[in-house]
BADREN-178787 format. One record per residue: residue in three letters; x, z, y of N, C-alpha, C in turn. Coordinates in steps of 0.1 Angstrom, whole numbers, plus 5000, padded with zeros to 4 digits. Last residue first. Example, Ala and Ser with C-alpha at 12.3 -4.5 7.8 and 13.67 -1.06 7.14 Angstrom:
BEGIN
Ser512850714978513750714989512950795000Ala513250784943512350784955513250784967
! end
This chain:
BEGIN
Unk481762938292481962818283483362788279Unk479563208300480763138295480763018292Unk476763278310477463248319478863168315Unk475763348288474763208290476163168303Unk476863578279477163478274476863328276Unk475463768299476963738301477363598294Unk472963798291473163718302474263668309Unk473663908269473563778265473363658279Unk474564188280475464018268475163918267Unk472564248286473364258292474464118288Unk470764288260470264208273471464158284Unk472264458244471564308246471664238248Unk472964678265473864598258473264448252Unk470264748288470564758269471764618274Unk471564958308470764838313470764808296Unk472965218327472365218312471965078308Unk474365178342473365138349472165168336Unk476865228330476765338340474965318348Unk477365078309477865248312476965278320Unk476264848316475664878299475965068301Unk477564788342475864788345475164868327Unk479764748335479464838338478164918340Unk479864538319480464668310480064778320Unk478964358338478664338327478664478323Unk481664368352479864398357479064398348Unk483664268334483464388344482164458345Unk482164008341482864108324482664228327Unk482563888360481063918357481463998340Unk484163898389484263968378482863968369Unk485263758417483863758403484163798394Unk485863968438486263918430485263888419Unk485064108463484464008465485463928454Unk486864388477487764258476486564128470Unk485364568480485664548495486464428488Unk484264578451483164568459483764558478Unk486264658434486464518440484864498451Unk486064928437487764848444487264718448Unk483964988419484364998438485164948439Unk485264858394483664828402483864818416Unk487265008388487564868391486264798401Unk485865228386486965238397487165108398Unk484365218362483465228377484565238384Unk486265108344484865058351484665058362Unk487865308343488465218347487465118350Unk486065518319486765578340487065418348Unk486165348303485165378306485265498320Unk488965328292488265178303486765228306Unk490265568278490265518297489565418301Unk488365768260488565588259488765568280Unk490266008247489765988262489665778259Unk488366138216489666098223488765968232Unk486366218201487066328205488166268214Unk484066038191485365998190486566088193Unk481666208194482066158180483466098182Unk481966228221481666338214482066318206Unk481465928232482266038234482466158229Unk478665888220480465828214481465888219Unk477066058235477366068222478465998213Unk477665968259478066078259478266108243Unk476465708258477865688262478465888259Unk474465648231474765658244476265718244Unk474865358203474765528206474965488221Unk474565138195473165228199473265328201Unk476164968191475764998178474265068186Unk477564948215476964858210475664838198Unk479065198216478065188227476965018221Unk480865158191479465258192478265218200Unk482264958206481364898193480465008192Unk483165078228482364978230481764938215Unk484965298211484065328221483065218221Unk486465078199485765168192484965218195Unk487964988223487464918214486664978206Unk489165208226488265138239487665068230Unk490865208212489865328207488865288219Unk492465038187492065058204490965158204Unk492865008160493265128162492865158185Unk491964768156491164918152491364998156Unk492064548183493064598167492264748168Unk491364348203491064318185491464438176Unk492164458223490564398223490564368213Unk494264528222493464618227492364568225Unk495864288218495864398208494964498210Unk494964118242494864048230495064178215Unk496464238263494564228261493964248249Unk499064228257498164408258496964348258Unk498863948263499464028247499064168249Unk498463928289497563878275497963938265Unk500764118300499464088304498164038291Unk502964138281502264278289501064268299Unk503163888275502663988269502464098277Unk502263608300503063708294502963818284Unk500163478312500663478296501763528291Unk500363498337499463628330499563618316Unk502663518355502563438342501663558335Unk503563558392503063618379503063458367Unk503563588422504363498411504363578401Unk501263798441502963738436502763648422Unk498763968452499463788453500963788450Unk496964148443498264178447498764058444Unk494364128443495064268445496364268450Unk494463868438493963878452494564068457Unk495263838411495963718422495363748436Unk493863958393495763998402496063938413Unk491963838394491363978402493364028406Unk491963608380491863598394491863738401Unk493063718360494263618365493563638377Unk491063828346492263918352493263848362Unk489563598344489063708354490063808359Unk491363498322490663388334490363508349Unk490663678305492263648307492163598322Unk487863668296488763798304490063788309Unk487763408285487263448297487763568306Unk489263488262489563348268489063338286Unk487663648252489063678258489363598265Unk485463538248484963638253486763658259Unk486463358226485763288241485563408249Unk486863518205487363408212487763388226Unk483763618202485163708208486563638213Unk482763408187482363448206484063538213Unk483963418166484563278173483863318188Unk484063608156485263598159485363468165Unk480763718164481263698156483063678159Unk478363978171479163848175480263848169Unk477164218167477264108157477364018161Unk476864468187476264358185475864268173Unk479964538185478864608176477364518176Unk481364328193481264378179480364428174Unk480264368218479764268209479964258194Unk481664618219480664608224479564468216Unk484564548220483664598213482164628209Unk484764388244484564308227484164388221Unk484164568265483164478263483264378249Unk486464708258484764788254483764698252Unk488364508265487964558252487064648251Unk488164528290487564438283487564438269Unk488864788296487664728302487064618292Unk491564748291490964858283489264818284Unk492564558308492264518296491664628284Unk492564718335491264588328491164578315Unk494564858335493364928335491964808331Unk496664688327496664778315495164838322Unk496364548355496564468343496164568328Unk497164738369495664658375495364618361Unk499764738362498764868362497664868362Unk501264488368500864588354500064668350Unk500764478395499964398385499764478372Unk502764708405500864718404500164648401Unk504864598395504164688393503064758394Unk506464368390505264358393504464538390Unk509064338376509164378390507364378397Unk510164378345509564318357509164408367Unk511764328314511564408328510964298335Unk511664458277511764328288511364428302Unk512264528247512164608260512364438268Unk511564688213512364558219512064568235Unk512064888190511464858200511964788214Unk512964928166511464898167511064838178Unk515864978170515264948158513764858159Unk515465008207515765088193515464978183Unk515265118240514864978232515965058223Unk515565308264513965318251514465208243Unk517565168279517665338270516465328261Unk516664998285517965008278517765088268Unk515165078307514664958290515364998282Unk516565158323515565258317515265208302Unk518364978332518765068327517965128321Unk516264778343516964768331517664878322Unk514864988361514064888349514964888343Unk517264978378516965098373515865048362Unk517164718387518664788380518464898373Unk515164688397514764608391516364668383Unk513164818415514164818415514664788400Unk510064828411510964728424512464748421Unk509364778375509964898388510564778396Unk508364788342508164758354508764848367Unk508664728313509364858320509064758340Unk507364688282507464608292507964718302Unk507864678247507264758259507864638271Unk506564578215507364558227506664608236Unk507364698182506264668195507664648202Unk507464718145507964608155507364658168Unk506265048132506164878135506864848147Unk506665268132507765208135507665098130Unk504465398131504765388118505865268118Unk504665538156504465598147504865578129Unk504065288169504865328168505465448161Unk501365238160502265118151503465188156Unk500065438174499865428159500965348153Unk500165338199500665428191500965468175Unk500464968204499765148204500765178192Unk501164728230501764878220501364998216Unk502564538252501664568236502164638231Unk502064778273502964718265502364578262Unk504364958295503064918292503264838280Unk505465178320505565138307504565118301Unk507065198353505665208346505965138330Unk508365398383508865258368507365298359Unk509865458413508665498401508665378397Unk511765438431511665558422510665578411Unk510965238450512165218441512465328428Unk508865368464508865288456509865238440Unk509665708466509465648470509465468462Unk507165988468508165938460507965758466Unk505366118481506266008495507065978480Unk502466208469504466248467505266238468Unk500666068479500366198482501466288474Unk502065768484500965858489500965998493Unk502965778455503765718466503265778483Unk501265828432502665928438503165848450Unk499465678441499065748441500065888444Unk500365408430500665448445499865578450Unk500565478403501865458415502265458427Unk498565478396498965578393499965608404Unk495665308414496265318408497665438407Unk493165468435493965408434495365388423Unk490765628436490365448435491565408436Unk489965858436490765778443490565658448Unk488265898418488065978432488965888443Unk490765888392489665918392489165978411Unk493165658392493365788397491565808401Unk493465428363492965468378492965638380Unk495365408338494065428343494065428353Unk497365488320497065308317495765338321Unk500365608320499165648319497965498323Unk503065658326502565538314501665548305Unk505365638352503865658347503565548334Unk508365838357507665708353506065698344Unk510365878388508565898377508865818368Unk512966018392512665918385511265928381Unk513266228425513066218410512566078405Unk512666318445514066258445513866218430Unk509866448449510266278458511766218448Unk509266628437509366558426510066408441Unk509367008441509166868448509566718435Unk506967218426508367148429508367008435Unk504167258421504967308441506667238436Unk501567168405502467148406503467148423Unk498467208398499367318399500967298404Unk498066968402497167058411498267208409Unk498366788382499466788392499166928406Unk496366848365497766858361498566888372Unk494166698375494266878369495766908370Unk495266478376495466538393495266698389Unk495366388356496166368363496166498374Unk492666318340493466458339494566498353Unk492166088339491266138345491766308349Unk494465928328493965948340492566028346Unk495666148303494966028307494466038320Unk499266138308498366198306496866088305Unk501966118310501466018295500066128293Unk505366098330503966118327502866028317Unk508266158327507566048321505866088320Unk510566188352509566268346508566138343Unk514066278349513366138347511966228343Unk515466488354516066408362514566308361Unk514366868349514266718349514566608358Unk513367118358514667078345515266978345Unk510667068374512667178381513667118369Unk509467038353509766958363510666928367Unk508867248340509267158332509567058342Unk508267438359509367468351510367328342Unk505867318366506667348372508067368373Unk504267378341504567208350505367278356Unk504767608314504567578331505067438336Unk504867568289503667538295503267548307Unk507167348272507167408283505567438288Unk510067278246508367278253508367368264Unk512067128241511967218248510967248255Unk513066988209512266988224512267118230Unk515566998190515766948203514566928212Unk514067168172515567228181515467138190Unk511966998158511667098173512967178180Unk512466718154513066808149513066908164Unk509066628137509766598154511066728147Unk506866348121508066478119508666448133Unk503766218122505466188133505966348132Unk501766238115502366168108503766198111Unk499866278135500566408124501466358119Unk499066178160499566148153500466228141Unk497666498174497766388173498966298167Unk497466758166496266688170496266568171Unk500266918164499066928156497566858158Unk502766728161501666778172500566748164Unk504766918138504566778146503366838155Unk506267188131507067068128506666918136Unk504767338125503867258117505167148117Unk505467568148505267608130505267518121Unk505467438168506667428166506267498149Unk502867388172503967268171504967288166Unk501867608175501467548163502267398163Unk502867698200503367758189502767688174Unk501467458215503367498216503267558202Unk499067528213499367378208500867408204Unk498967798226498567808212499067668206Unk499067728251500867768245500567778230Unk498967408268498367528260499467568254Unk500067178280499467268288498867418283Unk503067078277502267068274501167188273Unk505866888285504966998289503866958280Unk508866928272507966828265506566948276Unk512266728275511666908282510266818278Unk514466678247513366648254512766788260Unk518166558234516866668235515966608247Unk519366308232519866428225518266528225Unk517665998225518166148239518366208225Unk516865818212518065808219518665908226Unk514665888197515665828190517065808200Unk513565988217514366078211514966008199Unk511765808225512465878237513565948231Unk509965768204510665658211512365738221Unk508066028206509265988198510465898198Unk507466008230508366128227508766078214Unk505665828227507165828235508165878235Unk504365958210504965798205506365738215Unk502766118223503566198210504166048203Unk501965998246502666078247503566108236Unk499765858225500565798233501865878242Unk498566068220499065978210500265928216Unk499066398245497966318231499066208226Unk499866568266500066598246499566498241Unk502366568289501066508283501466558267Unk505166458302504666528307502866468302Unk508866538295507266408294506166498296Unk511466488312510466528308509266458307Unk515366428306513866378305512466498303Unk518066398326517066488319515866418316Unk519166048326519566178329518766248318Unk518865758326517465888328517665998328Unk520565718356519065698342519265718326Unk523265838369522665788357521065768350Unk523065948400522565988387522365868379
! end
């Protein structure tokens, strides 16, 4: 089989409705699941996805919505999952087609909630799919800027490093420029921290630290991701790469991060349930806490960012107080 063959994507929110766009500047047509049929028939009335990024006209002849997983599976050579991690396993609970022979590709930027283990090796595990078969897409890259077909760059991670390319191939367009690597569970470790550390800039945002702490606040988080990849998973990395620092560096400054938005409420004084409420959308670094938390409690990595963000979530402890015992720690 050719990559990417059939495509299904499998998820309704931004980031989903950015691939699906991405994905159809070059496919003829898309199998598109998505879990409610009232979303389907108001998608296909309105022309775009009625909840998220409105903006993005879709020509609905060529999707082929689907609200059985199963159905939308069976169709499919290449299955692009773009749920948020906490949903995953809802999703996959109903799912009896076999998916081993199949192209995954996850570009869901969380931990497997209960699990504790990243997306990939989660199908590897419990859907023998086997290494060479699952590819991850990360970036610098929100949605929003693809939407309004700003410039981004994706990153296409997979052990098989012919099928990466070919996949790149296929997504890279007008807007969207494509590199490959072979690090795939850095990537993943990598996209679930930097959501992490951006609650924690936000967070001082809300505060009133200024652009020169925030600085130093990344300068620090870069240092902590370098040492927490380097024990998860020891290979020859360049954390100054963009799909390492360059996804930090947009997710922890740009308005549109919504991890970032989350942590400036949580900073401002709201509790963690009431910015969830008011924001309506899944901020993953606040699942990617307490999962990064346990993981590294058998690995003994200093993470004091981390612990920091987690002790403000989950320990309640005031933001504050929390920061400022973080900041006496930086230099």
């Amino acid at each position: 089989m050719k990559l990417p063959g059939k495509i299904t994507i499998i998820g309704g929110g931004s980031w989903a409705t950015a691939i699906a766009k991405i994905v159809l500047n070059n496919a003829d047509s898309i199998n598109w699941y998505l879990r409610r049929d009232d979303r389907i028939e108001e998608f296909k009335r309105l022309g775009h996805n009625p909840a998220y990024l409105t903006s993005v006209q879709f020509d609905i002849q060529r999707i082929h919505f689907n609200s059985d997983v199963n159905a939308a599976v069976e169709e499919a050579d290449t299955l692009i999952f773009v749920t948020p991690s906490p949903y995953l396993k809802l999703h996959l609970k109903k799912l009896k087609a076999k998916i081993r022979d199949k192209f995954i590709v996850t570009a869901i930027k969380g931990i497997v909630p209960d699990e504790n283990v990243i997306v990939s090796e989660y199908f590897r595990k419990n859907y023998k799919v086997p290494e060479t078969n699952i590819a991850v897409i990360s970036g610098p890259c929100h949605a929003e800027e693809v939407a309004l077909e700003r410039l981004s760059y994706l990153t296409i991670g997979c052990k098989d490093l012919e099928k990466a390319d070919s996949f790149a191939h296929f997504l890279a367009g007008a807007y969207i420029k494509t590199s490959i690597s072979q690090d795939v569970s850095g990537i993943e470790y990598a996209s679930v921290l930097k959501n992490i550390y951006a609650i924690a800039a936000g967070i001082c945002s809300g505060l009133n630290y200024g652009d020169n702490f925030q600085a130093v606040l990344v300068s620090n988080a870069i240092e902590e991701m370098h040492r927490f990849l380097a024990i998860v998973n020891p290979v020859d990395r360049e954390v100054d790469d963009s799909v390492y620092l360059g996804d930090l560096l947009v997710t922890a400054y740009s308005n549109f991060s919504r991890n970032r938005v989350f942590g400036t409420m949580i900073g401002k004084g709201y509790s963690v349930k009431s910015a969830q409420i008011e924001m309506e959308m899944v901020a993953e670094g606040y699942y990617g806490t307490k999962c990064i938390k346990e993981i590294n409690r058998h690995l003994h990595v200093n993470m004091p960012i981390v612990d920091a963000v987690y002790n403000i979530l989950y320990e309640r402890i005031s933001p504050l107080i929390e920061i400022k015992l973080l900041t006496d720690s930086f230099r």
